[in-house]
C-alpha positions as a printed NumPy array, in Angstrom:
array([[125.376, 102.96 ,  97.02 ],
       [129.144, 103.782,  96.775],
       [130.354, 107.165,  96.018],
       [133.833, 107.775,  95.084],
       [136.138, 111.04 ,  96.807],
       [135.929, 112.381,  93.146],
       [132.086, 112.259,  92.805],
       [130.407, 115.596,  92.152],
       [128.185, 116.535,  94.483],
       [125.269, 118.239,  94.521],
       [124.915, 121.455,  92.937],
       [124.197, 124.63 ,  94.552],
       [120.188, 124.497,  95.433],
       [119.463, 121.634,  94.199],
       [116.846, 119.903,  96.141],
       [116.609, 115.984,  96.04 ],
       [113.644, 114.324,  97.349],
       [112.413, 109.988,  98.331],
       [108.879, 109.023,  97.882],
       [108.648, 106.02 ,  99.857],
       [105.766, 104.081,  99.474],
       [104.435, 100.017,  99.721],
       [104.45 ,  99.809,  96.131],
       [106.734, 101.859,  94.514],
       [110.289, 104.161,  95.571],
       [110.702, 107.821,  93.844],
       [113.366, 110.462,  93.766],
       [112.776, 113.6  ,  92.119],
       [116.408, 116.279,  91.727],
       [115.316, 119.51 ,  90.852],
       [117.034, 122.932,  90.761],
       [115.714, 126.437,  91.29 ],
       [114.942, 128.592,  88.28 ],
       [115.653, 132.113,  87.619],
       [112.825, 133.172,  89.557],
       [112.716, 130.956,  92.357],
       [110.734, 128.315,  90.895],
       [111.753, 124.416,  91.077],
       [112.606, 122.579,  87.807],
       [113.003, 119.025,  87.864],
       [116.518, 117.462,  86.12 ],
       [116.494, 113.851,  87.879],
       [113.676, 111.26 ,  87.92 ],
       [113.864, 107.832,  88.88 ],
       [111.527, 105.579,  90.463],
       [111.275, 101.289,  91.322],
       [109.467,  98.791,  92.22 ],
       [109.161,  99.34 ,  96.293],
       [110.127,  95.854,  98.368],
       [110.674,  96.039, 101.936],
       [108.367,  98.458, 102.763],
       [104.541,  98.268, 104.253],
       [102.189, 100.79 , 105.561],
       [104.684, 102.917, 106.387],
       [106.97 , 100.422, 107.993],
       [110.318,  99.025, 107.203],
       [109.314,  94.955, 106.823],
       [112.92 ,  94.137, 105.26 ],
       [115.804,  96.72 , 105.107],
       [118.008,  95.215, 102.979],
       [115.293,  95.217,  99.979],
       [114.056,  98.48 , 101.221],
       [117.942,  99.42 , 100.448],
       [117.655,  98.084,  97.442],
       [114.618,  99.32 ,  95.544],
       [116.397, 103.112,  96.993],
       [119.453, 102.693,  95.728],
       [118.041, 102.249,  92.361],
       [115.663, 105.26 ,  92.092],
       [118.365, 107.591,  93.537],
       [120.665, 106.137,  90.91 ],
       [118.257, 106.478,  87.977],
       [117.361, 110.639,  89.206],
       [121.259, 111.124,  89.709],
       [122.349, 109.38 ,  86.322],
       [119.296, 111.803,  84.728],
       [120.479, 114.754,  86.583],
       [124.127, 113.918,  86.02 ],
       [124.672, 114.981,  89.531],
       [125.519, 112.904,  93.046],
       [122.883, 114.176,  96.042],
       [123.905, 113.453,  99.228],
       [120.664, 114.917, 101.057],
       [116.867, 113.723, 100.755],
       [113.505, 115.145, 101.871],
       [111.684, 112.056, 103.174],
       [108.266, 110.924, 103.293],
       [106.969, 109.739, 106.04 ],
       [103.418, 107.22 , 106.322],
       [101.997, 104.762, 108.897],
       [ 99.457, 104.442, 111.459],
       [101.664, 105.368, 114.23 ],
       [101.394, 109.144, 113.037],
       [ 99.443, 111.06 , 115.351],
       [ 97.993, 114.294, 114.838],
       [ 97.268, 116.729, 117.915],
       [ 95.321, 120.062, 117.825],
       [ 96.095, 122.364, 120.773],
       [ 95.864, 126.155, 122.129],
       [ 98.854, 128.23 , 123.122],
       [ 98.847, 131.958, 125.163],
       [101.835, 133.441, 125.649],
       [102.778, 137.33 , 127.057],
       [104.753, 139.311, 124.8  ],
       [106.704, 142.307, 125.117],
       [104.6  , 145.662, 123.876],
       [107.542, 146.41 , 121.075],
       [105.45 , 144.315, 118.539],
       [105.259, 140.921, 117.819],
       [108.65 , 138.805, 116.683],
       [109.515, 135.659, 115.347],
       [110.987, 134.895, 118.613],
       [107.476, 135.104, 119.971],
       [106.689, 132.913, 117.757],
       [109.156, 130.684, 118.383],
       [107.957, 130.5  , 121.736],
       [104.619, 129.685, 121.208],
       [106.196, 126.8  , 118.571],
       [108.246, 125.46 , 121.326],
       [105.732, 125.751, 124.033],
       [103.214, 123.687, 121.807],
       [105.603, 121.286, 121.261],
       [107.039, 120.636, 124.499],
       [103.038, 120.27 , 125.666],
       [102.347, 116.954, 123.245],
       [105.981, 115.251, 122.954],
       [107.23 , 112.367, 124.658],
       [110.637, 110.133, 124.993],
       [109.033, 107.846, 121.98 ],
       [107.665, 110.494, 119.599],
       [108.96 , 113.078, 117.973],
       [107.415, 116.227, 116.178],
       [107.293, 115.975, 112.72 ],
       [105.737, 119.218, 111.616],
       [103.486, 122.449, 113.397],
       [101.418, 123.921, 111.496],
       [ 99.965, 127.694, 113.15 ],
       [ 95.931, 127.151, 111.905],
       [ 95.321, 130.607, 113.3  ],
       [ 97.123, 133.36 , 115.905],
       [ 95.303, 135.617, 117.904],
       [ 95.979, 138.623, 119.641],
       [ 94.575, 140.196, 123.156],
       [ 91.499, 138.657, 121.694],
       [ 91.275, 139.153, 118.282],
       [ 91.274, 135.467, 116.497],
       [ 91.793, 134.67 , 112.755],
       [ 95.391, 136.863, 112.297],
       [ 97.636, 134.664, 110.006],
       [100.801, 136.249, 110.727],
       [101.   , 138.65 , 113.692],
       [104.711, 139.544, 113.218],
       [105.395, 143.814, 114.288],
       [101.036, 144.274, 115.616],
       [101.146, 144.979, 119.166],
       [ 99.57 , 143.394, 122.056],
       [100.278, 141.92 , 125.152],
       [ 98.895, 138.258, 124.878],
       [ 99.781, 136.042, 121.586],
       [ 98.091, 132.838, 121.214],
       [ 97.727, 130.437, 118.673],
       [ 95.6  , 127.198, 117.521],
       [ 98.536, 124.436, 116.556],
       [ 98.343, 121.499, 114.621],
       [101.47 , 119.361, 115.667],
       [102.014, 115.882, 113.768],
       [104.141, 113.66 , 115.86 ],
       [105.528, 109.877, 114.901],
       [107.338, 107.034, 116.301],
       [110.654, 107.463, 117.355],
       [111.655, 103.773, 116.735],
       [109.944, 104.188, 112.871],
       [112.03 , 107.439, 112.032],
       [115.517, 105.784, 113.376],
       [114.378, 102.08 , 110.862],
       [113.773, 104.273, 107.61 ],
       [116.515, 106.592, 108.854],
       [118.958, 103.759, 109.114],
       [117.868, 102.944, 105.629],
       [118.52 , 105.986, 104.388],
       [121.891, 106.234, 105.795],
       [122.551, 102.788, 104.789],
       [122.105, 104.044, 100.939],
       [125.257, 106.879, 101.676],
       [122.577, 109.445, 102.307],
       [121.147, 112.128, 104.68 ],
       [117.669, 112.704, 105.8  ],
       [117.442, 116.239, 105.675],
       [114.295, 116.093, 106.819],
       [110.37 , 114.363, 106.727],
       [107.202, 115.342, 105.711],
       [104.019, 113.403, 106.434],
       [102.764, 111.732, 102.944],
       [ 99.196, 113.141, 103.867],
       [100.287, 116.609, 103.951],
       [102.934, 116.3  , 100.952],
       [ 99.526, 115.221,  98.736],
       [ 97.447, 117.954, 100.183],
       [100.183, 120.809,  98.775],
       [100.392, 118.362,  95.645],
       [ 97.032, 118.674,  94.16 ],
       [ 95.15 , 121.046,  96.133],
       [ 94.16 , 124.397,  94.545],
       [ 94.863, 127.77 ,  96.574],
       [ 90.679, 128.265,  97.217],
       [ 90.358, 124.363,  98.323],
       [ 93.479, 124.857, 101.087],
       [ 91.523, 128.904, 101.964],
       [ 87.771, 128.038, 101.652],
       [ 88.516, 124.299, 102.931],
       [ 89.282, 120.572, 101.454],
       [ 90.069, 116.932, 102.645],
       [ 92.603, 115.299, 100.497],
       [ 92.393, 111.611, 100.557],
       [ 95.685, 109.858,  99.331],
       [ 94.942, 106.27 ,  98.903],
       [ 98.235, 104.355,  98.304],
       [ 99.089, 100.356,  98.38 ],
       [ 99.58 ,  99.642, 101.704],
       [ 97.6  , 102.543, 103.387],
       [ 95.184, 105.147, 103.512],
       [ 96.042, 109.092, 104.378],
       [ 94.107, 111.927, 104.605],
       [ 94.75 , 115.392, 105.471],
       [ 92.22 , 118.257, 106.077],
       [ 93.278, 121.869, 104.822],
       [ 91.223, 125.215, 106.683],
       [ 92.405, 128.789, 106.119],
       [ 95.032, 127.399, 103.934],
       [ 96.689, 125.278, 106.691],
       [ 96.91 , 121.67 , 107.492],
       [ 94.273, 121.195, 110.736],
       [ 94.138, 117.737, 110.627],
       [ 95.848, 114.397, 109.607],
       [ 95.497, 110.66 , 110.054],
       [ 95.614, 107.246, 108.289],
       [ 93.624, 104.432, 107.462],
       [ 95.609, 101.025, 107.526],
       [ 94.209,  99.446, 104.104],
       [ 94.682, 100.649, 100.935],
       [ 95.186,  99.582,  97.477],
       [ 96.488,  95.881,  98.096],
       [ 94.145,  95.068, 100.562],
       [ 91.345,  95.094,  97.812],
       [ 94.013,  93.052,  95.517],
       [ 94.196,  90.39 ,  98.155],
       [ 90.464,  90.459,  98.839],
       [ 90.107,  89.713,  94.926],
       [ 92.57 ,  87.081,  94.628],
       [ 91.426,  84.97 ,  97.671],
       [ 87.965,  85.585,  96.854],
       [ 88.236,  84.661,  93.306],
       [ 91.294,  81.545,  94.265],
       [ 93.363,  83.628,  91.63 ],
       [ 97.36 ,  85.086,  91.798],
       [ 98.268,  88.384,  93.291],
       [ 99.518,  89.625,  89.952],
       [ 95.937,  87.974,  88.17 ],
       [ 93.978,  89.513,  91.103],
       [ 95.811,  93.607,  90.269],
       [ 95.436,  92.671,  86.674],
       [ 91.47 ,  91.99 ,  87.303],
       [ 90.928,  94.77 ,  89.559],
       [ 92.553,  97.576,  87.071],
       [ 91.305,  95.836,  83.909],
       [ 87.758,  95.006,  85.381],
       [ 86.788,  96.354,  88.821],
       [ 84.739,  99.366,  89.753],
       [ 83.49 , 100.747,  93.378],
       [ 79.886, 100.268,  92.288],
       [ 78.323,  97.691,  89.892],
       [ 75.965,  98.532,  87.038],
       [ 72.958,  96.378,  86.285],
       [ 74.588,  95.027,  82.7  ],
       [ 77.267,  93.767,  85.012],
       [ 75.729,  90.453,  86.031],
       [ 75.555,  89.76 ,  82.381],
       [ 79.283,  90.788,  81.374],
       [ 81.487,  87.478,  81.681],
       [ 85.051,  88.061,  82.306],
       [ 88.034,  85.304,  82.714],
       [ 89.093,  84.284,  85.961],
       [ 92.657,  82.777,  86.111],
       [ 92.809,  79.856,  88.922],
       [ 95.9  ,  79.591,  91.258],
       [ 98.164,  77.092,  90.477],
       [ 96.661,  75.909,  87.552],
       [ 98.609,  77.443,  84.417],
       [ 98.258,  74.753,  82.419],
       [ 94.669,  74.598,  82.024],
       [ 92.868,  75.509,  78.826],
       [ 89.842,  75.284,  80.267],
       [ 88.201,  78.944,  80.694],
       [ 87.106,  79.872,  83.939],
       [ 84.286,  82.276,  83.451],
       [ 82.721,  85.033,  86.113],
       [ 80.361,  88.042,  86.07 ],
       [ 82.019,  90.921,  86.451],
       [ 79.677,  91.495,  88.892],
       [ 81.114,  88.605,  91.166],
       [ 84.365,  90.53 ,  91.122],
       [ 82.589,  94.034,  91.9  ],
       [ 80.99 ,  92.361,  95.066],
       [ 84.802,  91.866,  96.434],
       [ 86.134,  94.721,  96.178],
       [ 83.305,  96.913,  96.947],
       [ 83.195,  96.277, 100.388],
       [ 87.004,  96.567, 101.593],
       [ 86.379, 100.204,  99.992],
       [ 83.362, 101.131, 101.74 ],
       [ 85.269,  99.667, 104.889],
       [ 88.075, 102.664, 104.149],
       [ 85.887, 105.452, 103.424],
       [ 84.136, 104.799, 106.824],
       [ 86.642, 104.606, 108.981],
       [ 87.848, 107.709, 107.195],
       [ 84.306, 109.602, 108.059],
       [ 84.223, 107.974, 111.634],
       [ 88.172, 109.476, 111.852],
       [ 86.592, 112.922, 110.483],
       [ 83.6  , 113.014, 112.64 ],
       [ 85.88 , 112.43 , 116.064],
       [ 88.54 , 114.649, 114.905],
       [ 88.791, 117.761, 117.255],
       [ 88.294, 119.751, 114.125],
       [ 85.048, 120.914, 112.52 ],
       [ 84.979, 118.57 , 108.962],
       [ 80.988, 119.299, 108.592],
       [ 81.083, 122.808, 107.012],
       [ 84.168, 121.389, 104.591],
       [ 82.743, 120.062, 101.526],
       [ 84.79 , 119.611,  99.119],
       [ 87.112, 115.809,  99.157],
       [ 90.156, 115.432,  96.542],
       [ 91.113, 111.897,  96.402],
       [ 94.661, 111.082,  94.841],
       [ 96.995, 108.005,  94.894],
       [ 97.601, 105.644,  93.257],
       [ 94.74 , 103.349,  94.275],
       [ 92.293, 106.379,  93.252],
       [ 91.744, 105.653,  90.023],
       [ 89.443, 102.626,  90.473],
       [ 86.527, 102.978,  88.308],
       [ 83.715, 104.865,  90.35 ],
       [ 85.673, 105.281,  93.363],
       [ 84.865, 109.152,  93.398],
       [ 81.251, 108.134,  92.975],
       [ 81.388, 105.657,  96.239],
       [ 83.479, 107.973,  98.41 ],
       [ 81.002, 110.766,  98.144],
       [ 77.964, 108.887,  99.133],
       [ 79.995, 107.584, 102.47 ],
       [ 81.356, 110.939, 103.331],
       [ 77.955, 112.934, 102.061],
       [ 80.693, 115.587, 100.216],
       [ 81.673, 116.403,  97.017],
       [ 84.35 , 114.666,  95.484],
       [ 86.782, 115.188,  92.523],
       [ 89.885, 113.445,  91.403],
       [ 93.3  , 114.849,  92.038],
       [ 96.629, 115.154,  89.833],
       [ 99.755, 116.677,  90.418],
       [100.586, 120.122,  89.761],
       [102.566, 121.09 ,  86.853],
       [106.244, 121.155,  87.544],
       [108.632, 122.33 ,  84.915],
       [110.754, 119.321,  83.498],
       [108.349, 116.558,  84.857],
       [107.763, 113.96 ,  82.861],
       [104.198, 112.791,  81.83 ],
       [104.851, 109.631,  82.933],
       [105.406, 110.759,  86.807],
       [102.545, 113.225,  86.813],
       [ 99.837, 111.175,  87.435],
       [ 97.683, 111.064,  91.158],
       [100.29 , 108.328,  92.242],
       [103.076, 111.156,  92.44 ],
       [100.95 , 113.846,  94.13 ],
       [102.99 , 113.12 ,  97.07 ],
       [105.844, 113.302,  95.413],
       [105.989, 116.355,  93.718],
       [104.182, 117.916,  96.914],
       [107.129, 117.504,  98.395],
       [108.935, 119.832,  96.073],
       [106.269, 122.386,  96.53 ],
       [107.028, 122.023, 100.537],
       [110.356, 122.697,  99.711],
       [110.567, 125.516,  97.582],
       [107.348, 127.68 ,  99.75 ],
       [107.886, 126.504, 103.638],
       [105.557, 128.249, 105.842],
       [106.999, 130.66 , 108.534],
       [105.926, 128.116, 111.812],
       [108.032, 125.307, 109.743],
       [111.101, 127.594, 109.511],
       [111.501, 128.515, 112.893],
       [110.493, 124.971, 113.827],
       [113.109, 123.54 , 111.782],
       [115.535, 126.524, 113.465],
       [114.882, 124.695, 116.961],
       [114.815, 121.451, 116.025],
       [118.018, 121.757, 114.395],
       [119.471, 121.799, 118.211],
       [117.206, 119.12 , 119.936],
       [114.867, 116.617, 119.188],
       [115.094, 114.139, 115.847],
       [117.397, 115.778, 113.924],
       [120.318, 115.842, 116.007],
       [119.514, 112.013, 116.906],
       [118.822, 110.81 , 113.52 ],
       [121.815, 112.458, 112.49 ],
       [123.775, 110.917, 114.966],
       [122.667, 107.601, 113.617],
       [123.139, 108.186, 110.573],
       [126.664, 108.599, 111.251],
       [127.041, 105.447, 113.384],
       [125.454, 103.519, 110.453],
       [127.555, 105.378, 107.593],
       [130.803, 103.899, 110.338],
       [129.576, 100.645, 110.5  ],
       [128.315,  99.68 , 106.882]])
């Protein structure tokens, strides 16, 4: 994507972010209001090629299906952004849960301390082929005394804290990163799809009193677990959405596009008696021609796609129940994604995790169009909301790893690519 010496850049506080996903690409541009609050003046979003699970498959597509949402929010906006928040998805994602102590001085508590016990965290769980994405403080305690969710100026002499640290795959960040930079734009930073959903659709009392938000997308499955109104937990699951498409068309000898078409039009996560009786047409691969109907209970279709979703939702309870975290007291599941509006799905999910389940949709944003505020932008516009309220751990985090770690090498990249292409 070209930009002239005469383009206008972006304006003053305007934040631009890039949902990435296997099935689609969006950018949102929004400004700040008069008091503080985000309002969104660019949308534009495509048809995702290139990308799968979380992994760049073909960068030159990937490029393209970029370029075209960016252009779409900018020519909206009628601004040019040169800097992106980026998702970021995939199995190789890892999420650790460790304990810090650390002395501190007796003149009170200080971000510095803090700092600190950030640092010291991180340095514990990072290697030469990951890098920390986010860390999250789940709870601080002091000389003792546990639950404190911000022990800036109290006095003590020992500060520790219970850290959730997400780290990925050094070689992943630098392939979308290269994208990125490849499209004439900077990655100002990521944030894990899982957690972007969570701050998406969650309520304030489901992130206090405790929620799991289940994003199921195309190519993949996330989930994130929210505590005391922090992130304690993330992972993925590496099906999703297309996986049951597949299942359908090569169980049914149908098309890709037949077998989504089926699947929306006609599938559910559980069958009803009356479906053995309901007949529904099944198009046969490679023979358009044919007048000949090709009829199927619905319940034929049902019995395909039922079991690649119980196969999700159970290795998302096995993932909970292994997790260093305690999931049994949290009963409350928020599914969201694209792939979450299957008929019955919520139904399904909350016999295999034994919890209570609800669907999810985006928060209001001002300037958001209907048409982008369904459960398949919860991501998306949970980015913005990461944005505009960034916990205190994240800002000094950022402050440090402005210095050392991923950001200095993927902008280093970045400008080797932006020399080169």
């Amino acid at each position: 994507m070209q930009k002239s010496n005469s383009a206008i850049k972006g304006k003053k506080g305007s934040v631009a972010i890039l949902d990435i996903g296997t099935n689609k690409v969006a950018c949102f541009i929004a400004e700040p209001g008069a008091e503080g609050e985000l309002h969104v003046t660019g949308i534009g979003h495509q048809l995702a090629r290139g990308m799968k699970s979380g992994m760049v498959t073909d960068i030159n597509e990937l490029e393209t299906s970029v370029v075209a949402a960016v252009h779409a929010a900018e020519q909206m906006a009628g601004e040019t952004i040169e800097n992106v928040v980026v998702n970021l998805s995939g199995t190789h994602i890892k999420s650790h849960n460790i304990s810090v102590e650390l002395a501190v001085s007796g003149e009170g508590v200080s971000e510095q301390d803090i700092a600190d016990i950030l640092r010291e965290g991180c340095n514990s769980v990072v290697d030469r082929d990951r890098s920390v994405i986010h860390c999250f403080a789940t709870q601080y305690n002091l000389d003792g005394a546990r639950g404190i969710r911000d022990p800036r100026t109290m006095y003590g002499s020992k500060l520790g804290a219970d850290l959730h640290i997400i780290t990925a795959d050094n070689a992943r960040l630098k392939n979308l990163a290269g994208c990125i930079a490849r499209c004439h734009l900077n990655v100002s930073e990521f944030v894990v799809s899982s957690h972007a959903a969570g701050l998406g659709c969650l309520q304030p009392d489901e992130m206090d009193l405790g929620a799991i938000v289940i994003d199921v997308g195309g190519g993949e499955t996330s989930f994130a677990v929210f505590s005391g109104g922090a992130n304690v937990f993330s992972d993925v699951v590496p099906f999703g959405g297309n996986n049951v498409t597949s299942d359908v068309a090569k169980g049914l000898s149908t098309s890709l596009l037949d077998a989504e078409r089926l699947k929306n039009l006609h599938g559910s996560a559980i069958a009803a008696p009356q479906d053995n009786q309901v007949m529904i047409d099944i198009p046969q691969l490679g023979d358009d021609e044919s007048d000949e109907d090709n009829m199927m209970p619905r319940a034929m279709l049902i019995g395909i796609i039922r079991p690649r979703l119980e196969e999700i939702f159970e290795l998302i309870r096995d993932k909970l129940n292994h997790s260093s975290v305690d999931t049994q007291s949290i009963r409350n599941v928020v599914l969201t994604g694209g792939g979450s509006q299957l008929v019955a799905l919520r139904d399904l999910s909350g016999r295999i995790l034994g919890k209570q389940v609800r669907l999810g949709k985006p928060h209001l944003v001002p300037g958001l169009a209907d048409s982008v505020s369904g459960p398949s932008f919860s991501s998306a516009v949970g980015m913005l909301r990461y944005v505009q309220n960034r916990p205190l751990e994240d800002r000094l985090f950022d402050r440090r790893r402005r210095t050392s770690g991923i950001a200095s090498r993927t902008e280093k990249l970045m400008s080797w690519l932006k020399d080169n292409f």
